[in-house]
N, C-alpha and C positions, 0 to 999 in steps of 0.2 A: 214678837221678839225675834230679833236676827242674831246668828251665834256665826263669828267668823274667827279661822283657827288656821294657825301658820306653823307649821315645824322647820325646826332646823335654821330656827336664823336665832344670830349670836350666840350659836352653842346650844339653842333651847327651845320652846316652846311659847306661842303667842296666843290667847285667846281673847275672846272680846263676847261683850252680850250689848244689844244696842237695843232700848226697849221705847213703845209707842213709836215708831216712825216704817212708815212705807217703806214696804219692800226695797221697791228700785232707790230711793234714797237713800236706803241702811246699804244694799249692795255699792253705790256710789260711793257713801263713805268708806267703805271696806277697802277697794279699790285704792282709795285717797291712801292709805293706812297701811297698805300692804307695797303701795309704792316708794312711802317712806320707812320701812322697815330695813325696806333692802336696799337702800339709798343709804340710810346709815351703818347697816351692816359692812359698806364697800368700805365707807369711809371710816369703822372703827375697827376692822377686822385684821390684826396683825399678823394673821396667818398668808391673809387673800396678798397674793404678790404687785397686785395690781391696785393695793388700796392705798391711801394717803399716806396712813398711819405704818402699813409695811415701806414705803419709801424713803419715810424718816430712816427710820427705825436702821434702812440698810445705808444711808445715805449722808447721816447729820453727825457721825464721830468725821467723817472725815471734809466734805465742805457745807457751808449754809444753807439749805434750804429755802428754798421760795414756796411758803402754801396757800393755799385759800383762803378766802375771808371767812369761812365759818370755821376751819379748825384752827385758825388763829383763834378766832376768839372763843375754841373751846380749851384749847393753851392757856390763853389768858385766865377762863375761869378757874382752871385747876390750879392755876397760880395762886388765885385768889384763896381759892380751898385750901390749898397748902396752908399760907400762912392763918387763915380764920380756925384751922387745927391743931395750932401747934407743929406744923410738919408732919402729922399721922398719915395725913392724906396723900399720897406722894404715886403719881401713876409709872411711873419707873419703877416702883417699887424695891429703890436703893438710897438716891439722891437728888431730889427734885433743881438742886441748885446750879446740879450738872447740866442743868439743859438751858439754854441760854437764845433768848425771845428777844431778837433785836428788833423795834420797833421803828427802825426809819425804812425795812424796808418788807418787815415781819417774814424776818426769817427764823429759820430754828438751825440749833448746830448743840453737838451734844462735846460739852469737855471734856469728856475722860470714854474711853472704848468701850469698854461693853455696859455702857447705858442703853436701855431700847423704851420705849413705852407700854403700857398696858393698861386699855381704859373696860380690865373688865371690872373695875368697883364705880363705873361711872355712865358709863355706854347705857346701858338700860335706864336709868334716872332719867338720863338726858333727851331717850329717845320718848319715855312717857311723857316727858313734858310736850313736847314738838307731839304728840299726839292730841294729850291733853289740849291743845290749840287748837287742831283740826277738829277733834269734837267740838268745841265750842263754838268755833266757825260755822260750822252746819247746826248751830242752836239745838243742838240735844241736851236733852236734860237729864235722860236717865240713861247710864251705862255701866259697864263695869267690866278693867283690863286686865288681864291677871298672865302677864311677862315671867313663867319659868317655876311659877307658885312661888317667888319670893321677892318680883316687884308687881305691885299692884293697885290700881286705881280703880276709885269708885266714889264715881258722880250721880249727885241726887240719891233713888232709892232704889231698891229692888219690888219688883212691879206688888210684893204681896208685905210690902214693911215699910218704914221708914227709913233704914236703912241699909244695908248692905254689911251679910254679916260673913266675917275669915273665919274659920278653924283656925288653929295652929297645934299640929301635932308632934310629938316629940319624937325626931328622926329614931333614936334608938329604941323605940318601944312605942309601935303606931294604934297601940290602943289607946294611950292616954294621950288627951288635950289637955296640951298644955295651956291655951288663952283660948277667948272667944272676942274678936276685934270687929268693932261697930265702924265704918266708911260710911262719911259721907260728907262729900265734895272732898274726899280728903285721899293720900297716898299713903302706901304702908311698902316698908323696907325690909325685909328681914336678912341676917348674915350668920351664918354660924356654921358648926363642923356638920357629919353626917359619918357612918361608916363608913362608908363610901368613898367620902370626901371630905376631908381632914390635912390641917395643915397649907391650906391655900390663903390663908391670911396672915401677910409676915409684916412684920414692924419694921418700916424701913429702918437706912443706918445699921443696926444690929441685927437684921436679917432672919431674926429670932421670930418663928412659927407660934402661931395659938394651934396649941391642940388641945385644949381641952375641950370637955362634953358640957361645951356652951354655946347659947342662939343670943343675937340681940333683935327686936324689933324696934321702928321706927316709924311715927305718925307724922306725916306732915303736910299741909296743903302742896308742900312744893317736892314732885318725886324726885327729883335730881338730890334734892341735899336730904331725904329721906335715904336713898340711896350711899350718900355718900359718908354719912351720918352712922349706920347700921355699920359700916366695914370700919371705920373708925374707933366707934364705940366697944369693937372687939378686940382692940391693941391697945385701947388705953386705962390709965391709971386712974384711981379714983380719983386724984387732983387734978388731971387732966378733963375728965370729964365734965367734972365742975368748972370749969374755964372754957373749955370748949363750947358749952351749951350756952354760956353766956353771950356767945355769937353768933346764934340762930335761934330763931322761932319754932320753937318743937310742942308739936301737940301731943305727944307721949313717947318714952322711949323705957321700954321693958327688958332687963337680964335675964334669960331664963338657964338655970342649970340642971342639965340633962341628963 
C-alpha cells in the first residue's frame, strides 16, 4: 500500500492510498497527481495573482478576455450547471448571467463591476475527476482520495473489504456518527456548516447565508456534480430539489441535521 499526502493546496489537504501496485509505479503515479494538483491549484486559485482565474476576476468588468481552452470549457460547464440547477449553482456567487462567454472568440467580460468568480464549490469535484482518469490510465483498481475530508473517491475496494467505508461525524459533537458511507467506484461530496465555519454558503441573487446546524452528503460515480450537487442541495427548497435531481444521476443524497 502507498499513502501519498499533499497539504496546503486549494486551502486544504490531499490524501491518497494506492493499493496492490509496485512501489515505483504508485510513486510515478503520485508524481502524475501531485503535478496536477498544483497545475489546477494555478489555474483555480483566485487568490494566486498569477492565475487564470485571478486575471479574469481583475480584468473582465472592464475588457474581454481571451482564455484558454480548458477554462473555457470549465465556463462552459458551469454554464451548464447553472442552468441544470435552477440557477443555485452560480460561481460568482451573485449572478451567473453577469458574465458573458462570447464564443466566436471565447472570451469572458463580466457586466456589471464587482462580479468576480469563485470555483470553490467546484474546483475540488473537477480536480477529482481529471484525477480519477490518471488512475484509471495507470489501470489501478484499487484506491482511495480523500480531498479535505469532504471530497472523496474511492475506487474498487479497501484491501480487507469490499468496499471502502466514510465515517461521517457530526462537526458540533465529534462523538457521534452521524452516517457510515459504503464507496465503491463511486465519489462522495459533503457541504455543510461547522463552528468554525459557518455561513459560507450563500444563495445567489439574495445573498442570503445557510447558517443553520446542517451537512448535505452526495454519492455519485461523477465527483465534479457530487461536488456541485452537496453545495446546491444546501440552498435549496424542497421543490427545487425535486427538480433539480431530475437532472442528474445521483446514487444518494443525505440531509443530516446537526
Amino acid at each position: 500500500m502507498f499513502h501519498g499526502s499533499m497539504k496546503g493546496i486549494m486551502g486544504t489537504k490531499f490524501d491518497i492510498l494506492i493499493i496492490n501496485q509496485n512501489r515505483l509505479k504508485s510513486q510515478e503515479l503520485w508524481g502524475d497527481i501531485v503535478f496536477e494538483l498544483r497545475r489546477l491549484d494555478q489555474l483555480f486559485n483566485r487568490f494566486d495573482t498569477t492565475s487564470e482565474t485571478s486575471k479574469i476576476n481583475k480584468e473582465a468588468a472592464l475588457t474581454p478576455v481571451q482564455v484558454n481552452p480548458e477554462i473555457w470549457s470549465v465556463l462552459k460547464n458551469c454554464q451548464m450547471y447553472h442552468i441544470r440547477t435552477l440557477g443555485l449553482f452560480d460561481i460568482t456567487l451573485d449572478n451567473f448571467s453577469k458574465v458573458v462567454l462570447n464564443e466566436n472568440n471565447h472570451t469572458v467580460s463580466f457586466s456589471k463591476k464587482d462580479i468576480s468568480l469563485d470555483f470553490g464549490g467546484y474546483a475540488k469535484g473537477y480536480t477529482l475527476l481529471k484525477i480519477k482518469d490518471i488512475i484509471h490510465q495507470a489501470e489501478v483498481k484499487d484506491c482511495f482520495a480523500d480531498f479535505g475530508n469532504s471530497s472523496i473517491l474511492g475506487i474498487g475496494h479497501h484491501p480487507y473489504g469490499d468496499v471502502w467505508k466514510v465515517s461521517f461525524e457530526n462537526p458540533y459533537n465529534r462523538s457521534v456518527i452521524l452516517d457510515e458511507i459504503s464507496l465503491k467506484d463511486m465519489a462522495l461530496s459533503v457541504s455543510g456548516n461547522t463552528p468554525a465555519y459557518t455561513g459560507h454558503i450563500v444563495r445567489p441573487h439574495s445573498r442570503e447565508s445557510v447558517n443553520g446546524r446542517k451537512a448535505i452528503s452526495v454519492m455519485s460515480e461523477n465527483p465534479l456534480e457530487a461536488e456541485v450537487l452537496s453545495t446546491v442541495f444546501m440552498i435549496a427548497s424542497d421543490e427545487e430539489k425535486k427538480q433539480i435531481s431530475e437532472n442528474f444521476t445521483i446514487q444518494r443524497i443525505v440531509e443530516y441535521n446537526l
